[in-house]
C-alpha beads as a LAMMPS data file, in Angstrom:
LAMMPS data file: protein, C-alpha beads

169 atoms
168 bonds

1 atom types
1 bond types

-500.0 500.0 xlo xhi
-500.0 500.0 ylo yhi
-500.0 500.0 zlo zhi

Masses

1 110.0

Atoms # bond

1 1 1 -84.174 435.290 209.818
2 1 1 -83.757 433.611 213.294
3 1 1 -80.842 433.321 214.753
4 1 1 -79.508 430.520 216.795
5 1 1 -79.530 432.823 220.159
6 1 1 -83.355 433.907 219.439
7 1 1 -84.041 430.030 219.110
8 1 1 -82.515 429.551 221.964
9 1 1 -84.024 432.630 223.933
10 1 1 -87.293 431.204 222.814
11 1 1 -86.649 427.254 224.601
12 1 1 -85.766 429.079 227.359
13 1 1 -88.774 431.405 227.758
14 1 1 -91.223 428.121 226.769
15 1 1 -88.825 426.359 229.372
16 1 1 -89.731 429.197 232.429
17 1 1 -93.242 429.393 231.419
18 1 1 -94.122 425.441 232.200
19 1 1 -97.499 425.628 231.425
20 1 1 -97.370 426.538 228.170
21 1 1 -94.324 424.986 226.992
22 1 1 -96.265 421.635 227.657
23 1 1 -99.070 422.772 225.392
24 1 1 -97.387 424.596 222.358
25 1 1 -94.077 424.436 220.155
26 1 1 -91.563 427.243 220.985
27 1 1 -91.805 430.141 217.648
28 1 1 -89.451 428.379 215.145
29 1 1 -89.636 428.655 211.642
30 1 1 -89.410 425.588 210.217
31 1 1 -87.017 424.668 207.168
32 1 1 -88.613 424.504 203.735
33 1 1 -87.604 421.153 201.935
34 1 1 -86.801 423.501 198.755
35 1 1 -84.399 425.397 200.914
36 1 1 -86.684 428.985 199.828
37 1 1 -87.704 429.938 203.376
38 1 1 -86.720 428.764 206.927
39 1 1 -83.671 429.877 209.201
40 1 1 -80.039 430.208 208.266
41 1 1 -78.880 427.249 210.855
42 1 1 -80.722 425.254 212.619
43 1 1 -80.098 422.222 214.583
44 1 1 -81.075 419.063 212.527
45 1 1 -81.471 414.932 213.259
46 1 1 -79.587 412.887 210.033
47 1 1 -82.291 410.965 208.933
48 1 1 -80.823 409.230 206.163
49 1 1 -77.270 409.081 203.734
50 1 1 -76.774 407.998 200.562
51 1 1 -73.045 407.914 198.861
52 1 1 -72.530 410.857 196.413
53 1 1 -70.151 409.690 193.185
54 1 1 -67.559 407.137 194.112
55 1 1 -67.692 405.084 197.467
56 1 1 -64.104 405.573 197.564
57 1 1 -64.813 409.470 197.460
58 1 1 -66.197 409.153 201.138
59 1 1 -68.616 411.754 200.416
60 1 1 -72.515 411.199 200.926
61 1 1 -76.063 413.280 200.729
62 1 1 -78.055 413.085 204.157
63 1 1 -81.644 413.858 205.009
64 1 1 -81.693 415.936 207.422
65 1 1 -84.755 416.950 209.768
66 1 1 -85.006 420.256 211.950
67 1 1 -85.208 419.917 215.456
68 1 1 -85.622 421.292 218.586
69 1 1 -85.057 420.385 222.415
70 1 1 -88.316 418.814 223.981
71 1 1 -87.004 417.343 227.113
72 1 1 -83.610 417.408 229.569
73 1 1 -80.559 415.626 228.537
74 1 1 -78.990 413.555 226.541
75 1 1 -81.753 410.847 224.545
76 1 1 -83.423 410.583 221.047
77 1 1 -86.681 411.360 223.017
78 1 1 -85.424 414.876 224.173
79 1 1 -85.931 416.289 220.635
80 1 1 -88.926 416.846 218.328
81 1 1 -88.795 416.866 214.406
82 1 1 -89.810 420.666 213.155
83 1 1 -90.550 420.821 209.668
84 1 1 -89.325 419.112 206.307
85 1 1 -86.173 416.788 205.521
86 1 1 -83.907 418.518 203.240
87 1 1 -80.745 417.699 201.732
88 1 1 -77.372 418.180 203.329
89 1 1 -73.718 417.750 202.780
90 1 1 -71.073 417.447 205.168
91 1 1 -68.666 420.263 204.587
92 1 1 -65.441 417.694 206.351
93 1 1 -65.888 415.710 203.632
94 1 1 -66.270 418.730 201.106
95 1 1 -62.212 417.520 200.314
96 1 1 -62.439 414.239 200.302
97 1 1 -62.913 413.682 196.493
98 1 1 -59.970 415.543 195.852
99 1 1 -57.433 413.682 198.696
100 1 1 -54.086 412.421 196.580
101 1 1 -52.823 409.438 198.301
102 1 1 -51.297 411.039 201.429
103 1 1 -54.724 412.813 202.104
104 1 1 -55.633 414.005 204.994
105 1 1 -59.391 413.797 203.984
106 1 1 -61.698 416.335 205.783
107 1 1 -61.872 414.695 209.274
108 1 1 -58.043 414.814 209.479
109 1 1 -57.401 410.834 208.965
110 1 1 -54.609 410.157 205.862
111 1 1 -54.997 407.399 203.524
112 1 1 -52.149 405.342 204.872
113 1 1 -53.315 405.105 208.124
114 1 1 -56.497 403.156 207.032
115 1 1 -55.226 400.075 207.081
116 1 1 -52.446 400.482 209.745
117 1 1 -50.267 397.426 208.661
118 1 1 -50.627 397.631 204.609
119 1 1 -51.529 394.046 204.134
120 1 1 -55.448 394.536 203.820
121 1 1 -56.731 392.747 206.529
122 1 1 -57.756 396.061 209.201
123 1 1 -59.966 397.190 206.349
124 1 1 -61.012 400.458 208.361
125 1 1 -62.634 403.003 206.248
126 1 1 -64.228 406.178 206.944
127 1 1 -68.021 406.044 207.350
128 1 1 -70.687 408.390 207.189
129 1 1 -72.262 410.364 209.900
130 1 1 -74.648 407.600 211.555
131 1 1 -78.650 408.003 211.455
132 1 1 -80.044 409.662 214.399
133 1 1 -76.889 412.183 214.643
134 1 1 -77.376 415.787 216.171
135 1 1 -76.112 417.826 213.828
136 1 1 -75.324 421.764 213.418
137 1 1 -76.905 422.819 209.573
138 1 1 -76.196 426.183 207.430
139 1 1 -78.153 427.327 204.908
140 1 1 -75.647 428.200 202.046
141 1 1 -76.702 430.817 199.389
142 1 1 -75.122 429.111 195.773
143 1 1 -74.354 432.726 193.294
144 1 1 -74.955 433.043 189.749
145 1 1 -76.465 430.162 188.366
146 1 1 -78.796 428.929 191.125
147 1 1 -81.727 431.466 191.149
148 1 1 -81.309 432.604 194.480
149 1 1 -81.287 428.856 196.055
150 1 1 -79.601 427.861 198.372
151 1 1 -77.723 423.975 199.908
152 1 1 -77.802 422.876 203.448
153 1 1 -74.421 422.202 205.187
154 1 1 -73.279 420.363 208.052
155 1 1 -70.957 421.917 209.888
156 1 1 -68.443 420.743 212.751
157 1 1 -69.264 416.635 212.017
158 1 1 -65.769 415.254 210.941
159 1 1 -66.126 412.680 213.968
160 1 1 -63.159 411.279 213.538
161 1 1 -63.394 408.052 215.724
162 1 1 -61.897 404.733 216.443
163 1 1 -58.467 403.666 215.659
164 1 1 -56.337 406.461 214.024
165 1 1 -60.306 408.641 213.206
166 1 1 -61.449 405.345 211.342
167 1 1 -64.260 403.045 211.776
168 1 1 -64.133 399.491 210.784
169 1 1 -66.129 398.420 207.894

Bonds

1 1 1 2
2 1 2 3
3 1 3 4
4 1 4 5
5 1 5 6
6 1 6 7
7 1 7 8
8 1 8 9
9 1 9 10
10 1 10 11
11 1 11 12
12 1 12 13
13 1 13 14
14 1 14 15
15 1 15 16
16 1 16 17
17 1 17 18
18 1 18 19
19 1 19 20
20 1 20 21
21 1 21 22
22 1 22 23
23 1 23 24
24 1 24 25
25 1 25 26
26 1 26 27
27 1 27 28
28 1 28 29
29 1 29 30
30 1 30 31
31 1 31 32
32 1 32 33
33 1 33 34
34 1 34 35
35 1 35 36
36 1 36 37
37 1 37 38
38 1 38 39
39 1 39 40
40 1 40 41
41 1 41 42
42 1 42 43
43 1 43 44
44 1 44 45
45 1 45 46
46 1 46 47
47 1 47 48
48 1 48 49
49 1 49 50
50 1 50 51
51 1 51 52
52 1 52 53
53 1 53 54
54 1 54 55
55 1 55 56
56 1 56 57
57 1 57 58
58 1 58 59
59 1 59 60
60 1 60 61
61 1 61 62
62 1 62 63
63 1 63 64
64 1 64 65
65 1 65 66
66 1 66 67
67 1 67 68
68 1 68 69
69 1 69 70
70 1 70 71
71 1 71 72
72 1 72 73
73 1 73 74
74 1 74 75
75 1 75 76
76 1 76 77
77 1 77 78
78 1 78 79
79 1 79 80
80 1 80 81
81 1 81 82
82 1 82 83
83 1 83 84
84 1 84 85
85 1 85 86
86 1 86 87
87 1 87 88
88 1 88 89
89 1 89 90
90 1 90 91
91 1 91 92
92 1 92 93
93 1 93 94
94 1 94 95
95 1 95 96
96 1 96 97
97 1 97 98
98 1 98 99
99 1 99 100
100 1 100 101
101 1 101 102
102 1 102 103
103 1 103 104
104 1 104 105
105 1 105 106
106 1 106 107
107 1 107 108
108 1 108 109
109 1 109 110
110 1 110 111
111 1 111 112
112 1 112 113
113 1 113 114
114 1 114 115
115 1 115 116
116 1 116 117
117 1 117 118
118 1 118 119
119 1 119 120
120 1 120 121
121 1 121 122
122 1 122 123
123 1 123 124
124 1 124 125
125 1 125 126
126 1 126 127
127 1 127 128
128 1 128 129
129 1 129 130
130 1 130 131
131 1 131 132
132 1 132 133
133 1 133 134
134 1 134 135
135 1 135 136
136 1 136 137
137 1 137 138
138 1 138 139
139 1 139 140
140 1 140 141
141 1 141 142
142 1 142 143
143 1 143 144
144 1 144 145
145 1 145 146
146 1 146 147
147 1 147 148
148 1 148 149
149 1 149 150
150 1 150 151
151 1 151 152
152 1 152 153
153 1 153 154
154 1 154 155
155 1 155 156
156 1 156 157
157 1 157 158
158 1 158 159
159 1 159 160
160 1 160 161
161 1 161 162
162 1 162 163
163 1 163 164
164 1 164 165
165 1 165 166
166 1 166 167
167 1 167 168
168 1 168 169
């Protein structure tokens, strides 16, 4: 398996050697879409989300893409799509089914401080994590029952934002 430091040793190496990080793709393993093969984390690009259960659970599937740095700072053009889109869930809103009415759900934010003044008209809400995201993903082994598969996580994406970690509807 490769680890996030021999990614990372591996940019940098295609990084000093100029002429050939121009022509080839630093050694990554790319994910598998059936989550068989590929690396334990990876950094991926949310691609898509789709609610899971309830829209009041504030819990959602994404497509997520592998990627890797291509170019210098901060832009969508600085990274390049490496491999399949596979399936993730955000583990900050793992809890957010299960929230009684005083929460906090996963990103910290209570119920009662959606809709600061209790008369329905703020109507924030929490939202999912937005299309285009950078996002830290684990592969997860599942025991027992799953025949040695294994989910993708996102890890570290509560962005809790706006007023009180909400986002207006």
């Amino acid at each position: 398996m490769t680890t996030p430091a021999e990614i990372l040793r591996q940019l940098k190496a295609a990084d000093d050697d100029a002429s050939n990080a121009a022509a080839s793709v630093p050694n990554i393993q790319p994910i598998a879409s059936d989550s068989s093969g590929g690396p334990g984390m990876f950094i991926g690009r949310v691609e898509s989300a789709s609610v899971e259960g309830a829209a009041t659970n504030y819990q959602w599937t994404y497509g997520v893409k592998q990627v890797y740095k291509s170019g210098a700072g901060y832009g969508t053009s600085n990274w390049t799509v490496v491999g399949d889109t596979v399936t993730a869930y955000n583990a900050a809103e793992n809890i957010n089914a299960d929230v009684v009415s005083e929460g906090p759900y996963g990103n910290g934010v209570c119920e009662d401080e959606l809709d600061i003044n209790s008369n329905d008209t703020d109507d924030f809400t929490l939202q999912r994590i937005p299309t285009g995201n950078i996002v830290l993903v684990a592969k997860v082994p599942m025991l027992d029952t799953s025949g040695g598969l294994s989910e993708y996580w996102i890890v570290g994406a509560g962005m809790p934002n706006g007023l009180c970690g909400a986002c207006p509807a």
